[in-house]
N, C-alpha and C positions, 0 to 999 in steps of 0.2 A: 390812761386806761381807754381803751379802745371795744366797741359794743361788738356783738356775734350777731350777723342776720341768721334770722327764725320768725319764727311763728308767738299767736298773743300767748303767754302764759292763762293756766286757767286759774279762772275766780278765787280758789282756795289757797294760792300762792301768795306769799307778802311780796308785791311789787307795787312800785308808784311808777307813772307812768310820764312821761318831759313829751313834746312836741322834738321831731326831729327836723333839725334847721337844717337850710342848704347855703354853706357858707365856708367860710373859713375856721378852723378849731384855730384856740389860741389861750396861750397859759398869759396874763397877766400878772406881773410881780412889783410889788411895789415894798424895798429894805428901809424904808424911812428916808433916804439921798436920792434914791434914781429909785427910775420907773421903766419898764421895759413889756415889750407884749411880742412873743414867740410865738411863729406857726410849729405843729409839729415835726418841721424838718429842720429848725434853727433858724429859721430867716427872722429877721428884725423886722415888727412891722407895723413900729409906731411912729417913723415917718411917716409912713402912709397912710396913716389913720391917726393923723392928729387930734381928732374929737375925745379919742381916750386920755390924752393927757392930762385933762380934768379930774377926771376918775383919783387920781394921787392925792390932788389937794383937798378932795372929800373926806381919804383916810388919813389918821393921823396915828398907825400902829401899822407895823410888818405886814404882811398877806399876800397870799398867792392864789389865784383864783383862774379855774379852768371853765371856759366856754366857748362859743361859738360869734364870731364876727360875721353880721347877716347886711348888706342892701333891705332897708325896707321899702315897698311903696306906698307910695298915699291911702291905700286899703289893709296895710301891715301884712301885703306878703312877701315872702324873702327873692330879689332876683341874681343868683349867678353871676349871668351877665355883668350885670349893674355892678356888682362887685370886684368882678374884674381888673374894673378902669382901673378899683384903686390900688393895685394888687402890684405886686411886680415880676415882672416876665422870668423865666428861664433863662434867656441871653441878653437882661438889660431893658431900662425902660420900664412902659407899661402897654396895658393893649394898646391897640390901635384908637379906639374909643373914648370920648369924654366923657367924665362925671358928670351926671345931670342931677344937681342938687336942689332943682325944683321939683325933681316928682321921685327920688328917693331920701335917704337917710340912714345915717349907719346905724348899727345899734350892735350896742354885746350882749349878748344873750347868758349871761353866769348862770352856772348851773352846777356847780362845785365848788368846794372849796379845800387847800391842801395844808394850807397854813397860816394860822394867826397871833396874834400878836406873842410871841414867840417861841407859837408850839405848833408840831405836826398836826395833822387831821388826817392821816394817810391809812392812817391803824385802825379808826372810828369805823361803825359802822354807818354806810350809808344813809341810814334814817338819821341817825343823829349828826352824822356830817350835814345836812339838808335842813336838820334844825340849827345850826350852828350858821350856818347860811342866811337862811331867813331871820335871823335875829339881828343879822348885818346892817338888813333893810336898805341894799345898794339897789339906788334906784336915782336915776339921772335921765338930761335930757339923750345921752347917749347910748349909755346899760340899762340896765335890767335884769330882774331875777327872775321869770318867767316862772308861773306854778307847776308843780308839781301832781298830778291827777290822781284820784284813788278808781275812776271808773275807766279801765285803760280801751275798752272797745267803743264807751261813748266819746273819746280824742280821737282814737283811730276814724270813726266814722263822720267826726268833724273834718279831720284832715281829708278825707277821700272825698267830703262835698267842696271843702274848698281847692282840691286839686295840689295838696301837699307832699310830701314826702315820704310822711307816716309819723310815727312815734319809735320813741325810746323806753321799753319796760327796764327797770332796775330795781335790783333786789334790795328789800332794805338793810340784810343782814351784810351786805356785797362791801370789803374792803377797798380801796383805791389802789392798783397796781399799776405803777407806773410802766408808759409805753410797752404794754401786754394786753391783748384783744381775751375777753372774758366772757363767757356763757351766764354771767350776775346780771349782763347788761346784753339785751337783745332791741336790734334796731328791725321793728318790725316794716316792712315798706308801702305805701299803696299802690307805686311802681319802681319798677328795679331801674337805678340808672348805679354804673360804678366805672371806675377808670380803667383806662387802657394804653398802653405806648400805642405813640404812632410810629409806624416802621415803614410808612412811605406814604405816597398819594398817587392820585391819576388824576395824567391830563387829558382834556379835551378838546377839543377844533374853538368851542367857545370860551373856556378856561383853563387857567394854569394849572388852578387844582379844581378839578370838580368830586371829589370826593377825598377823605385820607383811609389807609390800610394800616388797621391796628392789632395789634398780638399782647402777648402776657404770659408771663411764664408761671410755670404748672406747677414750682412748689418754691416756700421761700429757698429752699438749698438751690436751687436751680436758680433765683434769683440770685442769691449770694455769688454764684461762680458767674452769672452773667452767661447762659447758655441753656437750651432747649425752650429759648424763645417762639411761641407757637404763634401763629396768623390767625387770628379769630374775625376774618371779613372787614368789611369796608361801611364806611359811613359818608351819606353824600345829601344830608339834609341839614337842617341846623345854620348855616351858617348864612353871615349879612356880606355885602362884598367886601368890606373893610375886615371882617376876619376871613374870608380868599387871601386878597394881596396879602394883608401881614403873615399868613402860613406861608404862603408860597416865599415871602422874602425868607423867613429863618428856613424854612426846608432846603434852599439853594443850600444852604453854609453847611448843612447836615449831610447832604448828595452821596451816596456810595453808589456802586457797583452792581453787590450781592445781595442777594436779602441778608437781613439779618436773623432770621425768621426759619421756620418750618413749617409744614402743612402745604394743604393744596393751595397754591399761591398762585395770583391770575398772573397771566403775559400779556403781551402785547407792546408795541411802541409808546403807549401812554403810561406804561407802569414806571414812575421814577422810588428807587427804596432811598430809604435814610437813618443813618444814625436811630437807635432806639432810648433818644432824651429827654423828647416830650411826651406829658403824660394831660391825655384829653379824659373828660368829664363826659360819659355816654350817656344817653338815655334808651332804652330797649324795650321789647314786651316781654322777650325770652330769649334762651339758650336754642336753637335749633339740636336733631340729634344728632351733627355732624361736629357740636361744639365751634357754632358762628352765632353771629346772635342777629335777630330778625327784628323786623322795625327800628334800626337805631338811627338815633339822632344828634348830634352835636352842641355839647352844652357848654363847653368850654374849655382852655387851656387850663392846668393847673402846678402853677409853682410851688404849694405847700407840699408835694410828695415827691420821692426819688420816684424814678424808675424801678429800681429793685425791690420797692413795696407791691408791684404791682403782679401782685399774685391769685389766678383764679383757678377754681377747676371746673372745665366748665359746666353746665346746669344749675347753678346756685351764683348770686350775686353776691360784693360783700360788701 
């Protein structure tokens, strides 16, 4: 189930309110034999996060539990980055970057639950799925169940002093719809950052890549046929020189020709396009009204989504 950006719900609406992580989503499943933890595109990724495999020997019944995989640091904020290292690439590997296990730590953030000892929680409503939850009382040196808010403007206003993401309102009456984006569950933001293919980069006299050129197509049908991919400007901030080199090595393998793309697209000798199979993590202020986006910055590669997820229109983030 997948949250709708908007706006806070007002006061008189039953919503509770979750801190919204910056990390990886991942369902957790544990049949009583094996143990297994899915991003939402299928990747496996409890070798890479062997700290979860604890988690099994704590339960001792069925369960299936949806949350969020975060990098903590030493002050419990979540870093991307930091996440990264333990993530696995689109073509193999991992970042370019080592885990630094002195100044982070993973942690699962639970925040659902779909199944227990051997019944659905799918049909439940929200509030009592969330007491069903908390009755779990999973809590490790690795997870956690993170609270649940009844005063959603005093989190949002926490998150915006701490420089966070935002929150999550969700309705209590709200069903669990699997892999279906819902208006029950709104991710409010303090700033907008969402994904974008990259569809090429520029070079410059100093670097290989000194910025990359990213697009998105305008509706998921348009994603589905793979066509009316649109260029929504370039990002040339964000990045350390270790993610330069490792772009510029996968972009060589990716090299075309043509754009892949539409819109007003730059020229020049420096313009190399590519394959549209990486999908980067933006951070922005806005939509410009030419539908580019202004102030963006470079937060990351990201393996847990296709390409053909990546669907905006522009003026609104998702």
């Amino acid at each position: 189930m997948l949250a709708t950006p908007g706006t806070m719900p007002s006061a008189a609406e039953a919503f509770r309110y979750e801190v919204k992580w910056d990390g990886y989503r991942a369902l957790a499943r544990w049949d009583g034999g094996s143990f297994a933890v899915c991003s939402r595109n299928g990747l496996d990724l409890a070798p890479r996060i062997p700290e979860l495999t604890t988690l099994a020997r704590m339960v001792r019944y069925p369960l299936l539990l949806d949350g969020e995989i975060v990098a903590l640091d030493r002050h419990g904020h979540p870093s991307f980055s930091a996440l990264q290292t333990r993530m696995p690439t689109r073509f193999g590997g991992r970042s370019g970057h080592t885990w630094d296990a002195e100044r982070f730590t993973i942690q699962y953030m639970i925040f659902d639950v779909l199944h227990v000892r051997g019944s659905s929680t799918r049909a439940l409503p929200y509030g009592e799925r969330r007491a069903v939850l908390e009755a779990l009382r999973l809590c490790g040196k690795h997870w956690q169940t993170p609270a649940a808010h009844e005063d959603g403007a005093a989190l949002l206003a926490l998150m915006v002093r701490a420089g966070q993401e935002g929150v999550i309102a969700k309705r209590l009456t709200s069903r669990y719809l699997i892999g279906r984006r819902s208006p029950d569950w709104i991710k409010v933001k303090n700033h907008q950052s969402d994904d974008f293919l990259v569809v090429g980069h520029w070079s410059s006299g100093k670097h290989e890549l000194s910025s990359l050129l990213l697009g998105c197509y305008a509706s998921p049908a348009d994603a589905r046929a793979g066509h009316n991919l649109r260029f929504c400007g370039k990002v040339g901030t964000g990045f350390t020189e270790q993610d330069r080199a490792r772009l510029a090595q996968v972009l060589v393998r990716l090299r075309r020709d043509e754009p892949p793309c539409t819109g007003e697209l730059p020229r020049g000798a420096g313009v190399r396009w590519c394959e549209p199979r990486l999908v980067a993590q933006i951070r922005f202020t806005e939509w410009t009204h030419d539908g580019a986006l202004r102030h963006p910055a470079f937060l990351g590669l990201r393996s847990d989504k296709e390409p053909r997820q990546v669907v905006h229109r522009p003026g609104s983030a998702t």
